[in-house]
C-alpha positions as CSV (number, residue, x, y, z in Angstrom):
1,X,46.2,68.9,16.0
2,X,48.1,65.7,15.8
3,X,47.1,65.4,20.0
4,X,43.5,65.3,18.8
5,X,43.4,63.4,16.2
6,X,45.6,60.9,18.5
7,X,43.0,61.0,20.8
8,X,39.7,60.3,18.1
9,X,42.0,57.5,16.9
10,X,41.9,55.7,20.6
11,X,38.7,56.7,21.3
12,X,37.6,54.8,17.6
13,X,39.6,51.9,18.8
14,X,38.1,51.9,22.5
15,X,34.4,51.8,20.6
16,X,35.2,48.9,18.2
17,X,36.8,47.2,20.9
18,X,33.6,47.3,23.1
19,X,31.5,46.3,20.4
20,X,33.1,43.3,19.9
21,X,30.8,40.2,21.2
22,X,31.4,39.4,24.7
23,X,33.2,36.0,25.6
24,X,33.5,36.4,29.7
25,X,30.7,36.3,31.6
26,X,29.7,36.5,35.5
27,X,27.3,35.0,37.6
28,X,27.4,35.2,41.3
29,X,30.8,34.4,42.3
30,X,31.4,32.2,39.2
31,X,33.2,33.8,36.4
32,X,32.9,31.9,32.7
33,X,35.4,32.4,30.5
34,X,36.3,32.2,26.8
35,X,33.2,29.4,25.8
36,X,34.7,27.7,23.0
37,X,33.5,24.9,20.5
38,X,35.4,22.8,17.7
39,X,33.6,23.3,14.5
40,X,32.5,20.0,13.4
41,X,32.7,18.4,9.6
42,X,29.8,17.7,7.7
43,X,27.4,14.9,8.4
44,X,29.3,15.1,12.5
45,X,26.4,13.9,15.0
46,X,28.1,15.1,17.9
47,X,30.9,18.3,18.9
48,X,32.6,19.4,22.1
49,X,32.5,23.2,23.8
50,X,35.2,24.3,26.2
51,X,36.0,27.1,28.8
52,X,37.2,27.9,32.1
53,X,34.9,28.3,35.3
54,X,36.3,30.6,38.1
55,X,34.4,30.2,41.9
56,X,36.2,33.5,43.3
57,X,33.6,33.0,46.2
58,X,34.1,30.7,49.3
59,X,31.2,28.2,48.6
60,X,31.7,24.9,46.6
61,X,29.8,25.1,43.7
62,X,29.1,22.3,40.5
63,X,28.0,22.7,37.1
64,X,24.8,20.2,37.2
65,X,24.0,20.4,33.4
66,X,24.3,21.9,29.8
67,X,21.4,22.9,27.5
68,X,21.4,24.5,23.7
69,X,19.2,24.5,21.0
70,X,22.2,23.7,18.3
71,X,21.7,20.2,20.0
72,X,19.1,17.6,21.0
73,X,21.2,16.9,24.7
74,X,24.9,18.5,26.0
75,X,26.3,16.4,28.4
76,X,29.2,16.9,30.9
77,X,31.7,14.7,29.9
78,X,35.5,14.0,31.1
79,X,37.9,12.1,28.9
80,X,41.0,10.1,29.7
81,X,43.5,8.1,27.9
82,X,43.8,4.4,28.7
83,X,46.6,3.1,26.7
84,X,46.6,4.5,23.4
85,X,42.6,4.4,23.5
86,X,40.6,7.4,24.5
87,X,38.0,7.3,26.6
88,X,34.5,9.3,27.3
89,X,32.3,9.1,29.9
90,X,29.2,11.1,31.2
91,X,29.5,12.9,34.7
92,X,26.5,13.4,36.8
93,X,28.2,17.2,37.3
94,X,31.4,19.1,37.4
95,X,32.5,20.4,40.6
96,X,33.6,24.1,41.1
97,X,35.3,24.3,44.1
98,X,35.5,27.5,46.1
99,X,38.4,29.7,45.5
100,X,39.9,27.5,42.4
101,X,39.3,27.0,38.6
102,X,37.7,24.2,36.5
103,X,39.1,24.2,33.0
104,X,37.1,22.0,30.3
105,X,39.5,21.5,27.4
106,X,39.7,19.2,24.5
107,X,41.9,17.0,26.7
108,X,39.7,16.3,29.9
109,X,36.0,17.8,30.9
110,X,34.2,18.9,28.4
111,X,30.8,19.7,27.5
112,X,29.4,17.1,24.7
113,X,27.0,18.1,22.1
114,X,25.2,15.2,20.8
115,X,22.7,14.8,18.0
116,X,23.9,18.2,16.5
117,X,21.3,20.2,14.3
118,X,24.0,21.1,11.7
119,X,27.4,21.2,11.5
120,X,29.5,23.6,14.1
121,X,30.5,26.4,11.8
122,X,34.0,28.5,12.5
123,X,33.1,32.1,13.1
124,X,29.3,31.2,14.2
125,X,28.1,31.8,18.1
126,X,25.8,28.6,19.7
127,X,23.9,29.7,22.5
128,X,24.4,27.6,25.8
129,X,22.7,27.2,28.8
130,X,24.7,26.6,32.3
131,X,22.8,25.7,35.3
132,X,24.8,25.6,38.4
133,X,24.3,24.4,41.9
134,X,24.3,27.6,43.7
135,X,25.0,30.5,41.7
136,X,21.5,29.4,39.3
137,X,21.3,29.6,35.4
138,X,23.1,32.0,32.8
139,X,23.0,32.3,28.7
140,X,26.4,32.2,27.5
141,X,27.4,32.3,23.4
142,X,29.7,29.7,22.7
143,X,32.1,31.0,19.5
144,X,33.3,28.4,17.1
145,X,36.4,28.2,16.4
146,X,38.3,26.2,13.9
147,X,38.7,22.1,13.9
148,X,41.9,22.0,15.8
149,X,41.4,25.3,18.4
150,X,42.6,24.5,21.6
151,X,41.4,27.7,22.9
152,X,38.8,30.9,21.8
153,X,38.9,32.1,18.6
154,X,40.1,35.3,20.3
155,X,43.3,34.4,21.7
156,X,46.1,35.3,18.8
157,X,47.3,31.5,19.1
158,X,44.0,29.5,18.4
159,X,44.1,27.3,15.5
């Protein structure tokens, strides 16, 4: 009895587990993980969204732009420090090299969202749209996660 009831217990688990919203997605050989955004305060024109893009295949590939209706334009953007002033500039794309991954963090690329329709929301999921290169176009739901998140909401350690 106990085996059984062992085994609806991990079978309940497996189900919620599965039902949880997806946060890794594949397209061709590129694999998109863990889209991310900031949430933004009130009254913010502009946010940032964040991930990691895998090519596992042996073709170069490059993010050429960004797309989502929770702004008017996303642009790909890198960020450096010069000094003790940060600084922001638009890229014409983001490479993906073959066999290696691309991470956009808070601290370097990133994808910009500019003229924002409302605020950025912990806990909401902003649709995104990626247009590569090579591998084409995919949909991806980009979950916000608090002010100062350095990574997905999922990850035990995001802030």
């Amino acid at each position: 009895m106990k085996s059984l009831v062992a085994v609806l217990v991990a079978l309940g688990i497996n189900m919620l587990a599965s039902a949880a919203p997806a946060h890794d997605y594949t397209l061709a050989a590129l694999a998109i993980d863990h889209p991310f955004a900031r949430a933004t305060p009130p009254g913010a024109q502009v946010g940032g969204a964040y991930m990691t893009i895998g090519n596992t295949g042996t073709v170069d590939d490059k993010l050429l732009r960004a797309s989502s209706p929770a702004a008017a334009q996303v642009q790909i953007h890198t960020m450096s420090m010069d000094g003790n002033v940060m600084r922001m500039r638009e890229v014409a794309g983001l490479d993906v090299p073959a066999g290696r991954q691309v991470a956009l963090s808070p601290n370097g690329y990133h994808l910009m969202l500019i003229d924002l329709k409302k605020p950025l929301a912990v806990g909401e999921r902003v649709p995104m749209t990626l247009t590569f290169e090579h591998a084409g176009t995919i949909v991806v739901d980009v979950a916000v996660a608090s002010m100062s998140a350095t990574q997905h909401p999922a990850h035990r350690d995001a802030r």
